[in-house]
Backbone as JSON Lines, residues from 0, in Angstrom:
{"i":0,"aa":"X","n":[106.42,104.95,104.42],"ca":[104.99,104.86,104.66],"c":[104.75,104.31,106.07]}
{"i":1,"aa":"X","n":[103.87,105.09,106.77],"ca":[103.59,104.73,108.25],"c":[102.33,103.77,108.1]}
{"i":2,"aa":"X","n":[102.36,102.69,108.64],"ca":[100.86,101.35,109.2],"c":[100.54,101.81,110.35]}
{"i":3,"aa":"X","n":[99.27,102.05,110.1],"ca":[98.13,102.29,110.83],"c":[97.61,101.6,111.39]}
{"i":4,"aa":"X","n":[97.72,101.34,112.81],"ca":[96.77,100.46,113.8],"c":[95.76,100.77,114.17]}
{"i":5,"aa":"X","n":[94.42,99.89,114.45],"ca":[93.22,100.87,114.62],"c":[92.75,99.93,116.5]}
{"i":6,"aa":"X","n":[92.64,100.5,116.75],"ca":[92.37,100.17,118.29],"c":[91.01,100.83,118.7]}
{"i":7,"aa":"X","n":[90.79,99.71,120.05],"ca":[89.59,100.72,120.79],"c":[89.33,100.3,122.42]}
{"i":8,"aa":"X","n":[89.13,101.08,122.67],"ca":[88.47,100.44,124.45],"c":[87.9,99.1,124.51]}
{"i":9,"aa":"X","n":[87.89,99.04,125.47],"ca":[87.59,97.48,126.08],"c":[87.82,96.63,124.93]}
{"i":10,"aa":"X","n":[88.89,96.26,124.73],"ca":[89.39,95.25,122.9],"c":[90.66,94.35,123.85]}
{"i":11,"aa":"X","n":[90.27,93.53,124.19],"ca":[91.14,92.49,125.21],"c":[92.6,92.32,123.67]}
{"i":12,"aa":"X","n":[92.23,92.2,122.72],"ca":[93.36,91.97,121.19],"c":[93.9,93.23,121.26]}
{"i":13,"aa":"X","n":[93.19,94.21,121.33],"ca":[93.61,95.4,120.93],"c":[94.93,95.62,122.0]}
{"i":14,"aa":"X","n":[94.93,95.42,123.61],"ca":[96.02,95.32,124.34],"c":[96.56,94.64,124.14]}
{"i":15,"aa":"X","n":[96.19,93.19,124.11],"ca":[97.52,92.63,123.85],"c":[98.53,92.62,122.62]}
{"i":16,"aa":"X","n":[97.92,93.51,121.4],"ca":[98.77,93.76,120.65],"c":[100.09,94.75,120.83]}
{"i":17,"aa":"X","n":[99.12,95.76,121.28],"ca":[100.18,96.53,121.8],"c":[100.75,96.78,122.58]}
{"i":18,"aa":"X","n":[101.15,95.44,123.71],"ca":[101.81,94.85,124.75],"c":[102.81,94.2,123.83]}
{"i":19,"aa":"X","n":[102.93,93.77,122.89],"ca":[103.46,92.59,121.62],"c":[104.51,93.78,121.39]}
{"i":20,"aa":"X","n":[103.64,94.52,120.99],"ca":[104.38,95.9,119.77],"c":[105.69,96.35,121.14]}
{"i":21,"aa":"X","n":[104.77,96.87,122.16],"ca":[106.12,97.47,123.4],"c":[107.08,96.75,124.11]}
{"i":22,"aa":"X","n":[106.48,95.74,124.71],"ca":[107.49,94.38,125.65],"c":[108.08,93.33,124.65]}
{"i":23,"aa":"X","n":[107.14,93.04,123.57],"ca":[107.68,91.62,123.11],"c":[108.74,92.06,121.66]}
{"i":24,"aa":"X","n":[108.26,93.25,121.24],"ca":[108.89,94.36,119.86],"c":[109.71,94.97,120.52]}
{"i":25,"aa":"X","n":[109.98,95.44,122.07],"ca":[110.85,96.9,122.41],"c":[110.59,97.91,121.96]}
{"i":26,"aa":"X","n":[109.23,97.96,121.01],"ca":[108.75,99.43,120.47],"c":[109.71,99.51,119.16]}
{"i":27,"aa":"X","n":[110.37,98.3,118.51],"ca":[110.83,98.83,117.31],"c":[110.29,99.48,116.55]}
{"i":28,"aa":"X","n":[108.9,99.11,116.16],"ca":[108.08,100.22,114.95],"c":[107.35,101.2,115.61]}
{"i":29,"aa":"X","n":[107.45,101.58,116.99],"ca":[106.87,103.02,117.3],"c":[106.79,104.28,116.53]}
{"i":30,"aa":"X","n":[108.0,104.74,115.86],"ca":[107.54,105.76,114.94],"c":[107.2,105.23,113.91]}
{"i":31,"aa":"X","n":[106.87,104.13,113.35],"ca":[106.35,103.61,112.03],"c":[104.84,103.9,112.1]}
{"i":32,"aa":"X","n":[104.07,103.09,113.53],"ca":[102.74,102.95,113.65],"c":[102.02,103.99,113.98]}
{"i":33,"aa":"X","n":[101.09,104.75,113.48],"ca":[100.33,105.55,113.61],"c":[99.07,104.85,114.2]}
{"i":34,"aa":"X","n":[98.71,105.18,115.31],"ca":[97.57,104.6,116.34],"c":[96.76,105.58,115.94]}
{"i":35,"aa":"X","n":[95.12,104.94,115.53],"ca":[94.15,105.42,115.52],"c":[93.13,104.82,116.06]}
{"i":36,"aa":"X","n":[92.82,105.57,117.31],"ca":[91.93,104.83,118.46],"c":[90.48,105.58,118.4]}
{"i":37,"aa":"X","n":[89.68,104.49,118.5],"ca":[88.64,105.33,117.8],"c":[87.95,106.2,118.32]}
{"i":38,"aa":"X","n":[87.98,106.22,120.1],"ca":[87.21,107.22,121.0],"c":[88.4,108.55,120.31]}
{"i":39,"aa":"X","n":[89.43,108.5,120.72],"ca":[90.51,109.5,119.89],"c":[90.3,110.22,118.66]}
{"i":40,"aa":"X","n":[90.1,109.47,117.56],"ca":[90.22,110.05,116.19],"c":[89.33,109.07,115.46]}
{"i":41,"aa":"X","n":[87.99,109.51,115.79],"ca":[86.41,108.8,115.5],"c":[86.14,108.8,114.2]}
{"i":42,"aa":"X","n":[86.39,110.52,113.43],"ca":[86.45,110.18,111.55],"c":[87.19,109.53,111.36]}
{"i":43,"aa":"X","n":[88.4,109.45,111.48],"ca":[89.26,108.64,110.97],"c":[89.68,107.4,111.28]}
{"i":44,"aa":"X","n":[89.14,107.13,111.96],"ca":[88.77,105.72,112.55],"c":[87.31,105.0,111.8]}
{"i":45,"aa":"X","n":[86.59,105.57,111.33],"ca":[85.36,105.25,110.81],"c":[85.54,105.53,109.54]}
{"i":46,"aa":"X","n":[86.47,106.37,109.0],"ca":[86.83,106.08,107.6],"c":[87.5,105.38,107.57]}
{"i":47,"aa":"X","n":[88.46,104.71,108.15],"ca":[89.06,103.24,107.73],"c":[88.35,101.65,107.68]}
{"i":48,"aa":"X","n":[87.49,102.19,108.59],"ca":[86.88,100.7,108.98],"c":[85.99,100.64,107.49]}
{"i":49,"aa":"X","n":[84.74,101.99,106.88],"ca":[84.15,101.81,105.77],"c":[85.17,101.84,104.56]}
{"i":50,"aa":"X","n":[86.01,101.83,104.16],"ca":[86.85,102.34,103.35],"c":[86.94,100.41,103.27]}
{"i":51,"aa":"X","n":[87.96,99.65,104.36],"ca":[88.45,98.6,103.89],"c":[87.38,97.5,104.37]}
{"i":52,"aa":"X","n":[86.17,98.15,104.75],"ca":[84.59,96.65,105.16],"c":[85.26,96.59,106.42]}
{"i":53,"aa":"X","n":[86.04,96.75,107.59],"ca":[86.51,96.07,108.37],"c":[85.06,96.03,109.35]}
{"i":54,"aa":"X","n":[85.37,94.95,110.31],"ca":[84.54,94.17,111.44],"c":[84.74,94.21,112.59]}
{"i":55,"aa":"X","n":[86.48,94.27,112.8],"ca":[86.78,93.84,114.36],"c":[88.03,95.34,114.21]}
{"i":56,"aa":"X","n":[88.69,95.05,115.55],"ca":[89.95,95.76,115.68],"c":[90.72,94.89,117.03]}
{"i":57,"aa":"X","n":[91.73,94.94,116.93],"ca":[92.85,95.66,116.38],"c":[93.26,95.3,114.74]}
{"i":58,"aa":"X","n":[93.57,96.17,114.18],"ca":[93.45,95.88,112.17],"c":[94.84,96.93,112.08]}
{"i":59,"aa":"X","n":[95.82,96.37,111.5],"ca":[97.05,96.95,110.94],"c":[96.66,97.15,109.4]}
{"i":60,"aa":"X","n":[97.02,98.38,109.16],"ca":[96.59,98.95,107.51],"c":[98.09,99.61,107.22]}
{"i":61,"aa":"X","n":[98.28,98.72,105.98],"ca":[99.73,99.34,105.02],"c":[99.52,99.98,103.97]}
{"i":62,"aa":"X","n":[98.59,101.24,103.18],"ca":[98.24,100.82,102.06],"c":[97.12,100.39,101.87]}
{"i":63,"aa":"X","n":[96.96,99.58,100.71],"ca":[95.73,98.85,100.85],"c":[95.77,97.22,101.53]}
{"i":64,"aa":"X","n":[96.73,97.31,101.79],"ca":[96.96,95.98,102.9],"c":[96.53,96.0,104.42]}
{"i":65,"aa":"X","n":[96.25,95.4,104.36],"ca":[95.28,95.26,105.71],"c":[95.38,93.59,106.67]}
{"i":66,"aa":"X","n":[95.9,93.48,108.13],"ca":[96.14,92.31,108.26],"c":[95.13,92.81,109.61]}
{"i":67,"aa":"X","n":[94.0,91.54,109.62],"ca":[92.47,91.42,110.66],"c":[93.33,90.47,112.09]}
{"i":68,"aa":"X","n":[94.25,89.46,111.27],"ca":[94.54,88.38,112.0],"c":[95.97,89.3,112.66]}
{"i":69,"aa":"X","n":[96.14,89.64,113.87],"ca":[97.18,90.81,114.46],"c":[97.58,89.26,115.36]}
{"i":70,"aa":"X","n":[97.77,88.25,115.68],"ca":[98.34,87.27,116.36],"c":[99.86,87.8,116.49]}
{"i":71,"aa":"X","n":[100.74,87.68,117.52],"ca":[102.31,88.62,117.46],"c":[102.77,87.82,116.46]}
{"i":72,"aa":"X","n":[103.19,86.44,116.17],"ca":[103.53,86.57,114.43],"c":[103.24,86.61,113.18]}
{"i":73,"aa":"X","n":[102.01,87.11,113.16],"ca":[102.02,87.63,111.94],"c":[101.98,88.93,111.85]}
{"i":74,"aa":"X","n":[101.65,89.62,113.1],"ca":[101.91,91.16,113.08],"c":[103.29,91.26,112.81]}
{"i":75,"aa":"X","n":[104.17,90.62,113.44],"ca":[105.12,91.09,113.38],"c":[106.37,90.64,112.24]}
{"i":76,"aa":"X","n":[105.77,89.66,111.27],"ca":[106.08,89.73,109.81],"c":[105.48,90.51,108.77]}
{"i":77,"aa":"X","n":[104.07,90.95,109.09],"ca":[103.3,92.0,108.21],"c":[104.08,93.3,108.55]}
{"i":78,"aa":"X","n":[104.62,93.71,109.75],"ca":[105.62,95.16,109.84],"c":[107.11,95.15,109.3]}
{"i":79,"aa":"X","n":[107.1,93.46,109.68],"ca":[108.96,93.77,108.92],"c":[108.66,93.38,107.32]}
{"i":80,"aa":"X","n":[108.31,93.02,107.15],"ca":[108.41,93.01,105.24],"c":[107.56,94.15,104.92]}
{"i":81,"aa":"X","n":[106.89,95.16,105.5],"ca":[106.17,96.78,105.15],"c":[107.35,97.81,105.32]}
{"i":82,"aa":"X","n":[108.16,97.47,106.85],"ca":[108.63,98.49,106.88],"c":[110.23,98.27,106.75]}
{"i":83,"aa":"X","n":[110.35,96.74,106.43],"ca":[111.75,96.6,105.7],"c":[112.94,96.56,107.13]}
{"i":84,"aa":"X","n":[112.34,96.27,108.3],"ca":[113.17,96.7,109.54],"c":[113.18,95.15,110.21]}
């Protein structure tokens, strides 16, 4: 199962997550994470946000798991106990 990151322009979190994910990760879960940015892929970006109430972004979705708080460690314990890596 691929986690879904939801990103967007001007989101100062939203880069530095995925500065976390590339420099501070080496891109380990690159093919795991499916980026859905919302100027990019606007239904589906707006069906996630009504689907789980969300508020802000950057928002990692596993499932029905969903982590708001993307800080690099807890992102990066919410991907290794999802994706077992």
């Amino acid at each position: 199962m691929k986690v879904q990151m939801l990103t967007k322009d001007g989101c100062p979190k939203c880069t530095q997550l995925k500065m976390f994910l590339e420099m501070g990760l080496g891109d380990k879960y690159k093919e795991d994470i499916e980026v859905i940015h919302k100027a990019e892929k606007p239904e589906k970006y707006d069906e996630l946000v009504a689907l789980h109430s969300l508020q802000t972004a950057p928002v990692l979705i596993c499932g029905d798991e969903v982590l708001m708080n993307t800080d690099p460690m807890k992102a990066e314990e919410f991907l290794r106990t999802r994706l077992g890596k």
